[in-house]
N, C-alpha and C positions, 0 to 999 in steps of 0.2 A: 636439582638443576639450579643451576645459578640465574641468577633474574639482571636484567640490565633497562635503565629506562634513557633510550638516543632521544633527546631534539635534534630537529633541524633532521629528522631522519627523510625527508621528502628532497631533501639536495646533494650533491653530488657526493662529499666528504658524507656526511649521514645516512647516504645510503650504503656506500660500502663499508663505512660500521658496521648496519646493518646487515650486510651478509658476512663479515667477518666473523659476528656474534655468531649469527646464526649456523656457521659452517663447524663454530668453535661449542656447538652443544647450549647452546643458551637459550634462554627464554627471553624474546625481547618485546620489548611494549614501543612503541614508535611516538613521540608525541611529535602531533602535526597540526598547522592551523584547520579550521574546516574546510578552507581554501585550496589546501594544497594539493598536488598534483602526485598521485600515488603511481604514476609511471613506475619507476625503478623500484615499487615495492609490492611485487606481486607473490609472494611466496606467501602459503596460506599459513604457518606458521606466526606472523609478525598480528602482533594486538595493537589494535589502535586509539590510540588517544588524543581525543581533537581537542585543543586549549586554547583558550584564548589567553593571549600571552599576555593584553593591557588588563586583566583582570583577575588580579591575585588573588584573591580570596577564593573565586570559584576554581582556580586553576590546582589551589590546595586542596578544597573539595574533592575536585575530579581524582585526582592523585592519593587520595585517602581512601576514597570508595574502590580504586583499581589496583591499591596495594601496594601503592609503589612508593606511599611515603611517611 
């Protein structure tokens, strides 16, 4: 299965990525701020990854430990 990692998957363009991936057999990982509002992303499918975006080093962290970089 093919792996995809959306930012900005919690907005409008990002979310229908998100189901585009997901309709297309993918495995997707969503990074989103902690903040963000998971409306448009209710499909039990989608993994989540909260980042904080002004903090690079942990954002690389997070992203090493969830395999996705």
């Amino acid at each position: 299965m093919k792996k995809i990692l959306i930012t900005g998957a919690s907005g409008f363009i990002g979310s229908t990525l998100v189901d585009s991936a997901l309709m297309h057999g993918w495995d997707v990982t969503a990074a989103i701020r902690p903040t963000s509002d998971r409306t448009f992303l209710k499909d039990s499918r989608i993994k989540f990854l909260e980042l904080n975006f002004k903090n690079v080093d942990e954002m690389r962290q997070k992203l090493v430990k969830a395999g996705r970089f």
